[in-house]
C-alpha positions as YAML, in Angstrom:
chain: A
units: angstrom
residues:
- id: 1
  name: UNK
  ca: [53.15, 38.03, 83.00]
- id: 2
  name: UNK
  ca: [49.77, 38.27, 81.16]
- id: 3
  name: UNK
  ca: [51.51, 38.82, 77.68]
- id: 4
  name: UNK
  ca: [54.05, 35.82, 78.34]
- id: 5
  name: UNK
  ca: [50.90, 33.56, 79.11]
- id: 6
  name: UNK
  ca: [48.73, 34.86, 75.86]
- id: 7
  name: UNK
  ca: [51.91, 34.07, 74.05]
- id: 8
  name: UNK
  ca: [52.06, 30.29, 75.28]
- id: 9
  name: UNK
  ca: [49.07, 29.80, 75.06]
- id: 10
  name: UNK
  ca: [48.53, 30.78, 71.31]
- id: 11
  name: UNK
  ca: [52.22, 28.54, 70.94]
- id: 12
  name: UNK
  ca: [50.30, 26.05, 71.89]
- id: 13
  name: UNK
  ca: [46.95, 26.51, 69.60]
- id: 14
  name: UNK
  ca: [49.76, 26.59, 66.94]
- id: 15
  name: UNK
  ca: [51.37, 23.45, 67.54]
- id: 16
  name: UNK
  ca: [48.24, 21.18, 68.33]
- id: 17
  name: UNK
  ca: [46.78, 22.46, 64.98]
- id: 18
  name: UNK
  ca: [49.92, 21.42, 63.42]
- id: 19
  name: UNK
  ca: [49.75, 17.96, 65.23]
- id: 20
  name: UNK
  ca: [46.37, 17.58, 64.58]
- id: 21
  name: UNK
  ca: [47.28, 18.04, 60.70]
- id: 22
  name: UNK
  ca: [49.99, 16.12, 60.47]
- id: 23
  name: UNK
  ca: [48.08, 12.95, 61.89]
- id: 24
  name: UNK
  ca: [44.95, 13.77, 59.61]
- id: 25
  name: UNK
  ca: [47.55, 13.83, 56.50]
- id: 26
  name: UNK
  ca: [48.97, 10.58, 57.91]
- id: 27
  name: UNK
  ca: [45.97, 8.70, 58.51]
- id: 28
  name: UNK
  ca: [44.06, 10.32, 54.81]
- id: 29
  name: UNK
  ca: [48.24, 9.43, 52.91]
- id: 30
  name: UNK
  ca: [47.32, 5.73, 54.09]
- id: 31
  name: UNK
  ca: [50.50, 5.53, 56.26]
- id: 32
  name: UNK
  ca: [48.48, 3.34, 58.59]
- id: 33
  name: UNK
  ca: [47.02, 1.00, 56.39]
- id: 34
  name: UNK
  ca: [49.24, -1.81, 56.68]
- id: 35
  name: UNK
  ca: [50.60, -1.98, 59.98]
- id: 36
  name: UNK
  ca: [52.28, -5.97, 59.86]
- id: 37
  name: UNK
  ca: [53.15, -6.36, 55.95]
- id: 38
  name: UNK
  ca: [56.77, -4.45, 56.57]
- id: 39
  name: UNK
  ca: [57.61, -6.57, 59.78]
- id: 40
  name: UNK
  ca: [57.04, -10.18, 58.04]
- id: 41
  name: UNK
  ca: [58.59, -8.76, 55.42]
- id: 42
  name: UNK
  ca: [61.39, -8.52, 56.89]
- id: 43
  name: UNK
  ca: [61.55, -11.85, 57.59]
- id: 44
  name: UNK
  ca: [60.44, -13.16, 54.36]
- id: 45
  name: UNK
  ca: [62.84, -11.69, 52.04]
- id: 46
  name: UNK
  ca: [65.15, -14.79, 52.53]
- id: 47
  name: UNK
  ca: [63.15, -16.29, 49.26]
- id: 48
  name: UNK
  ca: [63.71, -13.45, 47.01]
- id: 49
  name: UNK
  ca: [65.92, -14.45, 43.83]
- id: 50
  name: UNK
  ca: [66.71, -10.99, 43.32]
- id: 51
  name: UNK
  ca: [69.10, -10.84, 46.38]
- id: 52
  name: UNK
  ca: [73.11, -11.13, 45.82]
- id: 53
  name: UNK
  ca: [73.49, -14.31, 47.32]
- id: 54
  name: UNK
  ca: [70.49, -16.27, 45.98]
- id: 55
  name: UNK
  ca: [71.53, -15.19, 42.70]
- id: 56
  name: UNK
  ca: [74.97, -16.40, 43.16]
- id: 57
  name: UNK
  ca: [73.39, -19.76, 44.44]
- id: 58
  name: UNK
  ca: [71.03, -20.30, 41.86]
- id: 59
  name: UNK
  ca: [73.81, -19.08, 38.79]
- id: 60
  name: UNK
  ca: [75.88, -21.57, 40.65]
- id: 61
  name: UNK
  ca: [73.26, -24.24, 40.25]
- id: 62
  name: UNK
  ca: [72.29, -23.41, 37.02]
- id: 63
  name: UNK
  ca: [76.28, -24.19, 35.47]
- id: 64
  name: UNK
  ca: [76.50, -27.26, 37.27]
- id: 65
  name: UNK
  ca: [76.28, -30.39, 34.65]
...
């Protein structure tokens, strides 16, 4: 029972150092800088010309006489 609990417990050492590097990379990557510019984004994009159907709309526009 002694070895089964050493065992665990270094498992565990193990996996909370890996946690503990994977949020450090996170944080020093920048992955948290901008935490709202993808969400109003994503409702922005509606006045991007470079979407199919704006470009249809404004081709469209641009042959009419």
């Amino acid at each position: 029972m002694t070895s089964t609990l050493i065992f665990l417990l270094g498992l565990t050492c193990i996996f909370l150092l890996l946690i503990g590097l994977g949020i450090f990379w996170a944080i020093k990557s920048g992955q948290f800088e901008d935490m709202e510019g993808p969400s109003q984004r994503i409702l922005m994009d509606d006045d991007d010309p470079l979407l199919p159907r704006r470009r249809v709309e404004t081709d469209a526009l641009k042959k009419a006489p």
